[in-house]
MDAnalysis code that builds the backbone (N, CA, C; Angstrom):
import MDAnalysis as mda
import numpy as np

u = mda.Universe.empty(342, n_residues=114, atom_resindex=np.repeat(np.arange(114), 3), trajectory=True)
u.add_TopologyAttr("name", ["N", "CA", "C"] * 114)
u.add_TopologyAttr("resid", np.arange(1, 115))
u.add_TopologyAttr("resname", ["UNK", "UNK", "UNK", "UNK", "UNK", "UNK", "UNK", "UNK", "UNK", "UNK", "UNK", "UNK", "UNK", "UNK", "UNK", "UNK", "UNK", "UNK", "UNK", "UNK", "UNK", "UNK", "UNK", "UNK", "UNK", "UNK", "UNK", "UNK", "UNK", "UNK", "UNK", "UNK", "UNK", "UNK", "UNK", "UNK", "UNK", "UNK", "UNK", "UNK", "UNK", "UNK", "UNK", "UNK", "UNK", "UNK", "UNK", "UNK", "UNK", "UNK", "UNK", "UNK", "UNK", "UNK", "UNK", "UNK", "UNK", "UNK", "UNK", "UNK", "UNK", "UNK", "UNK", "UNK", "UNK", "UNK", "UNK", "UNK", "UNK", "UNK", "UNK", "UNK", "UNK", "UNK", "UNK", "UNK", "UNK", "UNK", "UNK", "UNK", "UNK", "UNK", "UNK", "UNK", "UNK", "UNK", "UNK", "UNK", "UNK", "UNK", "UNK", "UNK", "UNK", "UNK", "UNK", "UNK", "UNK", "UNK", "UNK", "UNK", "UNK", "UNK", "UNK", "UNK", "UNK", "UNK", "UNK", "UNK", "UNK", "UNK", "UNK", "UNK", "UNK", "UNK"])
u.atoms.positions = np.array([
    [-61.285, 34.381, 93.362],
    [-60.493, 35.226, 92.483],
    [-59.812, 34.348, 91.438],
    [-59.962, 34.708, 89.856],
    [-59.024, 33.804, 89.062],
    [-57.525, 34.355, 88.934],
    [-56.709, 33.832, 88.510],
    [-55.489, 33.823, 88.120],
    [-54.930, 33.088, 86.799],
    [-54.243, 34.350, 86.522],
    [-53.465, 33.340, 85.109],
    [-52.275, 33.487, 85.301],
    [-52.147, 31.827, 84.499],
    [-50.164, 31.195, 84.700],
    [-50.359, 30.956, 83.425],
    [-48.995, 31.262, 82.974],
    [-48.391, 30.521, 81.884],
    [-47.492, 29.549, 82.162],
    [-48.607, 28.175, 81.874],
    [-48.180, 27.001, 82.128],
    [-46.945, 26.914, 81.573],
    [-46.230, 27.295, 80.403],
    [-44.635, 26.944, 79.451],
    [-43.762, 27.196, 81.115],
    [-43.960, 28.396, 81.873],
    [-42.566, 28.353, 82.700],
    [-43.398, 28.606, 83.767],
    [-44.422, 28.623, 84.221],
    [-45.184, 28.521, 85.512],
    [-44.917, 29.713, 86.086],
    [-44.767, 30.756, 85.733],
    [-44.989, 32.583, 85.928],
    [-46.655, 33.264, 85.971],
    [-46.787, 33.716, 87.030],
    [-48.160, 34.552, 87.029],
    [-47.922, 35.892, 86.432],
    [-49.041, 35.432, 85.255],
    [-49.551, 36.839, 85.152],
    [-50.157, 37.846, 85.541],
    [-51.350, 36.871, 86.538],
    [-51.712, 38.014, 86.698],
    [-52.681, 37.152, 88.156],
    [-52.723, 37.790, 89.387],
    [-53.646, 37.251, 90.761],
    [-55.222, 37.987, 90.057],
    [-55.381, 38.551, 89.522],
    [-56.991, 38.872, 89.577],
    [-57.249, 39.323, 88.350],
    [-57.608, 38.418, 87.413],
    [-58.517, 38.197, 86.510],
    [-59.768, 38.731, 86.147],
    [-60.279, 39.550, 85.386],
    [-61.718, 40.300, 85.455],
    [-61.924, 39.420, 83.866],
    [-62.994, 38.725, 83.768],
    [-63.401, 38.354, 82.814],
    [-64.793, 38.880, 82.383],
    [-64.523, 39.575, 80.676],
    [-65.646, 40.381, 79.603],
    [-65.982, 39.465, 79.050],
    [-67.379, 38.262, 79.513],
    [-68.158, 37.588, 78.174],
    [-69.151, 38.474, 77.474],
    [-69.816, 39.194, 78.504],
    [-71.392, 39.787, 77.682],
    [-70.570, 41.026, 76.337],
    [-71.435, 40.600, 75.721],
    [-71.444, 42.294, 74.441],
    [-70.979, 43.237, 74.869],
    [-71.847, 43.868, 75.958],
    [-71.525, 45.044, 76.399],
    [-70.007, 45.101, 77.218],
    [-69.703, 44.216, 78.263],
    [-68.430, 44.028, 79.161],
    [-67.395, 44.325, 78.130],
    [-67.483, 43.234, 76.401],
    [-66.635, 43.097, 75.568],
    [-65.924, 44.681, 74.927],
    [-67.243, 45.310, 74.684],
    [-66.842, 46.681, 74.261],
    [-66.925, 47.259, 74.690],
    [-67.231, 47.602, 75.963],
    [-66.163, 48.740, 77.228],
    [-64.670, 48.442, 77.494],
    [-65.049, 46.825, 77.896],
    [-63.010, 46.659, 78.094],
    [-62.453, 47.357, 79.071],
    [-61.308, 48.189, 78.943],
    [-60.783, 48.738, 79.473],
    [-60.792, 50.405, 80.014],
    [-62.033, 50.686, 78.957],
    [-62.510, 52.241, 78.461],
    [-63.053, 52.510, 79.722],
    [-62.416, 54.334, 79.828],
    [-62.807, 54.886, 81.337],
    [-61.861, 54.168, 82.940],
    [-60.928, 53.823, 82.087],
    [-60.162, 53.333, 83.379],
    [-58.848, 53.998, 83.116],
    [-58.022, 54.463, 84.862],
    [-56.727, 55.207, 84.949],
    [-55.953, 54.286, 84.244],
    [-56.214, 52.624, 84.755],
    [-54.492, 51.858, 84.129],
    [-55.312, 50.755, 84.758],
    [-54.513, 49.927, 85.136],
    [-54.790, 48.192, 85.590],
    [-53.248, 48.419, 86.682],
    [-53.940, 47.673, 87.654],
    [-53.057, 46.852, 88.700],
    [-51.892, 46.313, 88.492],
    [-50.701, 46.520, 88.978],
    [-49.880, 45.121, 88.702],
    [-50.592, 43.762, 89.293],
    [-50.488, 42.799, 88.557],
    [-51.232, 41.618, 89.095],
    [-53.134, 41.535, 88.645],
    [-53.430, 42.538, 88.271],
    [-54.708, 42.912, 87.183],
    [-54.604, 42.221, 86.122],
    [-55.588, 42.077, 85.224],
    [-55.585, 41.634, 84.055],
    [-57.400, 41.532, 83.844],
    [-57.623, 41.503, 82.519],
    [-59.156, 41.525, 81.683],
    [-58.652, 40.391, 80.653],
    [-59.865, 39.543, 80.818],
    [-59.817, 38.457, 79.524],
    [-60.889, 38.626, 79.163],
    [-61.096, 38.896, 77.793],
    [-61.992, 39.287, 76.548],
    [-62.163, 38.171, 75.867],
    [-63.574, 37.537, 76.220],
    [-64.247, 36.144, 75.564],
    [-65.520, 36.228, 74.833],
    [-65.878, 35.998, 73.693],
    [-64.628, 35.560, 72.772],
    [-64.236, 36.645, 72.170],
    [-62.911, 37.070, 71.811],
    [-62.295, 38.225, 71.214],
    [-61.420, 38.221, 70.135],
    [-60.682, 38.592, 68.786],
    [-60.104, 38.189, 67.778],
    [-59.073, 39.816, 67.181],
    [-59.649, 40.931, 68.138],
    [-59.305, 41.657, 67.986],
    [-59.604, 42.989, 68.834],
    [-58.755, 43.702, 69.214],
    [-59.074, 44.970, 69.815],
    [-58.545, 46.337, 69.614],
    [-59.127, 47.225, 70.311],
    [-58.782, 48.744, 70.055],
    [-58.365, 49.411, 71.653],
    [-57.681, 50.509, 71.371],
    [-57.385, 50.876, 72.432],
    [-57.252, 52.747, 72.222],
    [-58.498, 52.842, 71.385],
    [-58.969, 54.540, 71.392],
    [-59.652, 54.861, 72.650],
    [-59.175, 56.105, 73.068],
    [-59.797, 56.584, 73.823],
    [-58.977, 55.793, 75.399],
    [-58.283, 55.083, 75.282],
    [-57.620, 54.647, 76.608],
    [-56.893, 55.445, 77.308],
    [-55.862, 55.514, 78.193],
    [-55.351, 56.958, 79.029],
    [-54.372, 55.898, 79.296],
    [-53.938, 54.769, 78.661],
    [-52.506, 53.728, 79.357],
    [-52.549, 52.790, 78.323],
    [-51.151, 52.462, 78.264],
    [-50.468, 51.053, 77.226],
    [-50.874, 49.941, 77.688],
    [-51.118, 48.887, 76.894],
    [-51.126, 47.650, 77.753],
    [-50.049, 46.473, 77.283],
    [-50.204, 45.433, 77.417],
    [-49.768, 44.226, 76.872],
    [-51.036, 43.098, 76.250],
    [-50.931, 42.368, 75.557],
    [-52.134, 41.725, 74.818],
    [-51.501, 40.352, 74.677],
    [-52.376, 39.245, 74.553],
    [-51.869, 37.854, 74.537],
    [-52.804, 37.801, 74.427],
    [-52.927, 37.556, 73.142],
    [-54.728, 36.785, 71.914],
    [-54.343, 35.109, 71.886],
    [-55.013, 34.465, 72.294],
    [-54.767, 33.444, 72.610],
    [-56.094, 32.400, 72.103],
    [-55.625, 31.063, 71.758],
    [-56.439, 30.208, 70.865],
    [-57.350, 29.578, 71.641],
    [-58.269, 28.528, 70.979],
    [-59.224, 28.116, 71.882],
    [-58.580, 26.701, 73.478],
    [-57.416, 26.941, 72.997],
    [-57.204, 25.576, 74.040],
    [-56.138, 27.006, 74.903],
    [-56.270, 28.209, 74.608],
    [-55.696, 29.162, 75.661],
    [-53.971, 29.226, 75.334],
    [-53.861, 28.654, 74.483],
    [-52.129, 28.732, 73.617],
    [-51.941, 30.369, 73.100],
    [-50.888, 31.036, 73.136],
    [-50.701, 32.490, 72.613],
    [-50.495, 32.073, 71.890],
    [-51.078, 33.138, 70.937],
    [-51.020, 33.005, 68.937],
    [-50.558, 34.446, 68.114],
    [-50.474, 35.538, 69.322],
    [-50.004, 36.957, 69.072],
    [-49.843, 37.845, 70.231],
    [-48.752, 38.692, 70.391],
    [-48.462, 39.278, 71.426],
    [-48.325, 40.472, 70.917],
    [-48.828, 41.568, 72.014],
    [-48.939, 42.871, 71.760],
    [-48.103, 43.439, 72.886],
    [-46.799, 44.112, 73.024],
    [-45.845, 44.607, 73.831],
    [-46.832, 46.137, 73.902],
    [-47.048, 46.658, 75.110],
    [-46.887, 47.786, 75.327],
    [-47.861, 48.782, 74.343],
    [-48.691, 47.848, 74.030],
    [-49.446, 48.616, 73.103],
    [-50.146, 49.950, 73.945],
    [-49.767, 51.231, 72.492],
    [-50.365, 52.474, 73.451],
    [-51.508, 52.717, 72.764],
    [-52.237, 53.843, 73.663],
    [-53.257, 54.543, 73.229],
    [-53.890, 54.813, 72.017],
    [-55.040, 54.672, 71.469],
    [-55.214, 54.709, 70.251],
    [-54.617, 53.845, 69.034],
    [-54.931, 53.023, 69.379],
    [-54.426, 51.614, 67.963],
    [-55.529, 50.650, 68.084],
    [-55.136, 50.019, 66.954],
    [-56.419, 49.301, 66.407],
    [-55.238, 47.714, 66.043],
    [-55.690, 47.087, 66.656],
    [-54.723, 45.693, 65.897],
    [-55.587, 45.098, 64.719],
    [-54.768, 44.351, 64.142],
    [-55.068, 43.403, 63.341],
    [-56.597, 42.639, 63.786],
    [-57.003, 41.764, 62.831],
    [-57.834, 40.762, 63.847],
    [-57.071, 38.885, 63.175],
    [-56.638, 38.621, 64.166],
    [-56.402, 37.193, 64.495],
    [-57.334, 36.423, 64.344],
    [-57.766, 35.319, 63.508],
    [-58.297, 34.645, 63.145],
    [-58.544, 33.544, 64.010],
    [-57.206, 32.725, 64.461],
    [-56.897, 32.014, 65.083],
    [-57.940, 32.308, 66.133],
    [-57.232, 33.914, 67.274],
    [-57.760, 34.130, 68.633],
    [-58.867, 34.065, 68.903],
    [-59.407, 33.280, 69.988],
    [-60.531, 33.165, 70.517],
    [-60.622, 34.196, 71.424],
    [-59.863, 34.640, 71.973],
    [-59.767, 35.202, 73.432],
    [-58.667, 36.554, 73.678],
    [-58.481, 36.845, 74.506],
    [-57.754, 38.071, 74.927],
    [-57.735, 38.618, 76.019],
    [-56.332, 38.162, 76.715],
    [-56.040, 38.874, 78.211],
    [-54.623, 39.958, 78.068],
    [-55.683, 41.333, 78.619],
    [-54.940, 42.150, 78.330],
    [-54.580, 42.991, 79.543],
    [-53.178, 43.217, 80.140],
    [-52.270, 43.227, 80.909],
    [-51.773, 44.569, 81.277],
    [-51.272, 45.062, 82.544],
    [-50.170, 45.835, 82.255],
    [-49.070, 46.171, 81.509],
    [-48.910, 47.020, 81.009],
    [-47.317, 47.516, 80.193],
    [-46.402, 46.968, 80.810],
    [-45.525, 45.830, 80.089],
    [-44.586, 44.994, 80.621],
    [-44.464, 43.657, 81.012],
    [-45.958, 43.337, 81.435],
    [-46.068, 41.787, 82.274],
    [-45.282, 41.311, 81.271],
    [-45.684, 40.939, 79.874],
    [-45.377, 39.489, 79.191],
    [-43.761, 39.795, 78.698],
    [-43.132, 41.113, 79.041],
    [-41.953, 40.582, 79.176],
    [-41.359, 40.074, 80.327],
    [-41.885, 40.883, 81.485],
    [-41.577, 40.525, 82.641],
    [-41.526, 39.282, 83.017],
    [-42.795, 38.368, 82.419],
    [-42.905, 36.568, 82.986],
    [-42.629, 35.832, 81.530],
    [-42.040, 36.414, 80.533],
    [-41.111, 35.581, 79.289],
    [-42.248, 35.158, 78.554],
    [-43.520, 35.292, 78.997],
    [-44.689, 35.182, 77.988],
    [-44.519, 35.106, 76.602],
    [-44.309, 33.762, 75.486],
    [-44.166, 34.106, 74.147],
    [-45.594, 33.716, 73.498],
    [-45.176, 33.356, 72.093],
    [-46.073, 33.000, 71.469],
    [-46.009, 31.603, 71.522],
    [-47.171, 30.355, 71.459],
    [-46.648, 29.232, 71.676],
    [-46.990, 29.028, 73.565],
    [-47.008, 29.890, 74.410],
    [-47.084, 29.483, 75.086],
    [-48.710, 28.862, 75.955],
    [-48.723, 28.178, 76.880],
    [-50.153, 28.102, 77.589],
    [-50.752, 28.884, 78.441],
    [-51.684, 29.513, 78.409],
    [-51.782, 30.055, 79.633],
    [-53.360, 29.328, 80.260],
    [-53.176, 29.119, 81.880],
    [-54.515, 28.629, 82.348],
    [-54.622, 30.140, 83.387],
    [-56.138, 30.475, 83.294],
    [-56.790, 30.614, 83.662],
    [-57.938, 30.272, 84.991],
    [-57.588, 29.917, 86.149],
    [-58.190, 29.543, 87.152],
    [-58.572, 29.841, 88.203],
])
């Protein structure tokens, strides 16, 4: 099972990790699901931007660079939105409503993946 910490204050985000490399994994995502777990999380590789039409729950977002540094945070993002696309982001682990306030998650910070 992977897990992500944010190395800045050593807080889990999340015990079980579902990682989207293929095409297809990338653009399903989260689609057709009630919500995510506390302790859930999806990392979207490689990703620069996402949508959240058609979802049925908010999430949290931490687009994060190629060495896994946050470069943009998405609080609570609800249903139906479209973000920006981040240039920077390589990646994207996207969370329950709340984690990254809950574990002080900023921008700037590390997160590993393991």
């Amino acid at each position: 099972m992977m897990r992500a910490i944010n190395l800045s204050n050593n807080k889990e985000l999340s015990r079980k990790v579902t990682i989207a490399y293929s095409l297809l994994a990338r653009m399903k995502g989260l689609l057709g699901r009630k919500g995510l777990e506390p302790g859930e999380s999806l990392w979207i590789k490689p990703c620069n931007s996402i949508h959240t039409i058609g979802m049925r729950f908010p999430i949290d977002v931490a687009f994060l660079d190629s060495s896994n540094t946050v470069v943009k945070i998405k609080n609570g993002l609800p249903s139906n939105r479209v973000t920006g696309i981040y240039f920077r982001a390589s990646s994207v682990i996207e969370c329950p409503a709340g984690t990254l306030k809950k574990t002080n998650t900023q921008i700037g910070d590390r997160i590993e993946i393991v």
